[in-house]
KELOZA-132453 format. One record per residue (C-alpha): x, y, z; residue number from 0. Coordinates in steps of 0.25 Angstrom, whole numbers. Example, Ala and Ser with C-alpha at 12.3 -4.5 7.8 and 13.67 -1.06 7.14 Angstrom:
<recs>
REC      X      Y      Z    k
REC     49    -18     31    0
REC     55     -4     29    1
</recs>
This chain:
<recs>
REC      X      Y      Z    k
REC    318    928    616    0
REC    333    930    620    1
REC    335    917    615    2
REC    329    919    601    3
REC    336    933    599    4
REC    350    925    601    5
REC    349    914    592    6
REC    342    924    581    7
REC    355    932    585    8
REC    364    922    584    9
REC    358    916    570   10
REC    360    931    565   11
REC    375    931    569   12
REC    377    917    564   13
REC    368    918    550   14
REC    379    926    541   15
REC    390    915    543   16
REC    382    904    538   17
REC    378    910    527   18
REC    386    907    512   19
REC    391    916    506   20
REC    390    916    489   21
REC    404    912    487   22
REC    404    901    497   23
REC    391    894    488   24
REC    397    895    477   25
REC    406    884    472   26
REC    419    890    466   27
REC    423    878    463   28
REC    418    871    450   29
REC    425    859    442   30
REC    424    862    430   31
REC    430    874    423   32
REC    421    885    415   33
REC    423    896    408   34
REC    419    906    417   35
REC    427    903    428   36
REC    432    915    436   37
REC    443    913    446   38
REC    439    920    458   39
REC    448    923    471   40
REC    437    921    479   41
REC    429    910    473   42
REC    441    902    466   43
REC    438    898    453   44
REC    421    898    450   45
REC    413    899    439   46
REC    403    908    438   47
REC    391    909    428   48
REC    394    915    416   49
REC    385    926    418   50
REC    393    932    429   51
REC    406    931    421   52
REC    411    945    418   53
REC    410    949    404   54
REC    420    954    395   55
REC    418    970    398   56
REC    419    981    387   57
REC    429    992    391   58
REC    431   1007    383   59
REC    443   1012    388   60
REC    442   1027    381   61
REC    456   1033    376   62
REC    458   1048    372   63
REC    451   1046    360   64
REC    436   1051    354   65
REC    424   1043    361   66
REC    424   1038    346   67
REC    438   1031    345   68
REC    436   1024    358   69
REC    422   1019    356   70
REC    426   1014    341   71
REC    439   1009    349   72
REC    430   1000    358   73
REC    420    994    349   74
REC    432    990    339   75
REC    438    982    352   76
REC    424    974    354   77
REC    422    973    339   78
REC    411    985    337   79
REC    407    996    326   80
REC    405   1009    328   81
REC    398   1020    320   82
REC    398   1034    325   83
REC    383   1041    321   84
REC    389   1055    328   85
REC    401   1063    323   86
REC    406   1069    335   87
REC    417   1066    343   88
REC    416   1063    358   89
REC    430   1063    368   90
REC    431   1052    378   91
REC    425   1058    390   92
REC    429   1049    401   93
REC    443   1038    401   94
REC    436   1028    409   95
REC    433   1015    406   96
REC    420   1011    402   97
REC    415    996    402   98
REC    403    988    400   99
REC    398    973    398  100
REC    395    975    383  101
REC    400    984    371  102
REC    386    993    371  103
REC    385    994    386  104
REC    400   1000    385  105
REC    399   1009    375  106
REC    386   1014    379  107
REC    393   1016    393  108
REC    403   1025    387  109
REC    395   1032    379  110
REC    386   1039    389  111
REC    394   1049    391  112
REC    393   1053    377  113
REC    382   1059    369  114
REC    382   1046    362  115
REC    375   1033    361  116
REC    376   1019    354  117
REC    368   1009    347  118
REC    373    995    346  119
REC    369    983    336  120
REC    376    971    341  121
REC    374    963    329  122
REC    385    970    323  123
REC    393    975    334  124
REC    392    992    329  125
REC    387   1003    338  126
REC    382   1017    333  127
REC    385   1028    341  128
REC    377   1039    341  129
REC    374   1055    346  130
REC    363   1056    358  131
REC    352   1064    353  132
REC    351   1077    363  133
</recs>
C-alpha cells in the first residue's frame, strides 16, 4: 500500500510538467503569408483565423458640446443619418469614452444614460432617435 501511495504521488508531482501548454501546440510558424497575420511577442508571427482578428471598434469621444452635436458628429464619421423625433436638448453627462463593435451597439451604449432610445434601418445607414415613454 506504501508502494502504491509513492508512485500515485510521484505521478501527481511529475504530471503538470508533461503537459502542453496551447502556445507550445500551436504552430506560429506558417509558409505562407495571409492577411490576418498578427505579430505576436510571444508567439512570433502566426495566423490566426479570421474570427478571432480584432474588428475595427467604433469610438465616441464626447466634447463640451449637446448630446446632439456629438452623436450627429459620430455618425457623419461612419457615414450615417440622423433624425431627431424630440426637440429637447440633453448636455454630455459623462467625458469618457464609449466603444463598442458596431455603430448600434455604440450609440445605443451611450445613450442609456439618457431618456433616449434609437432605431436603426441598416439598409440605408439612418437612425431615429427618440424620447423614452414614462
Amino acid at each position: 500500500m506504501r508502494r502504491f501511495v509513492l508512485i500515485l504521488f510521484g505521478a501527481i508531482i511529475i504530471l503538470p510538467f508533461t503537459a502542453w501548454a496551447v502556445w507550445q501546440v500551436a504552430n506560429p510558424v506558417r509558409s505562407d503569408s495571409s492577411s490576418n497575420s498578427i505579430v505576436n511577442p510571444a508567439l512570433g508571427k502566426s495566423d490566426y483565423p479570421s474570427n478571432y482578428t480584432m474588428r475595427p471598434a467604433f469610438n465616441v469621444h464626447l466634447s463640451n458640446a449637446s448630446l446632439q452635436i456629438n452623436i450627429e458628429k459620430f455618425a457623419a464619421a461612419h457615414q450615417w443619418n440622423v433624425i431627431w423625433r424630440t426637440t429637447q436638448q440633453f448636455p454630455v453627462l459623462n467625458r469618457s469614452p464609449i466603444s463598442g463593435s458596431t455603430f448600434p451597439i455604440t450609440l445605443n451604449r451611450l445613450l442609456e444614460h439618457y431618456p433616449l432610445y434609437a432605431q436603426y434601418d441598416m439598409k440605408t445607414k439612418t437612425v431615429w432617435i427618440f424620447p423614452k415613454k414614462k
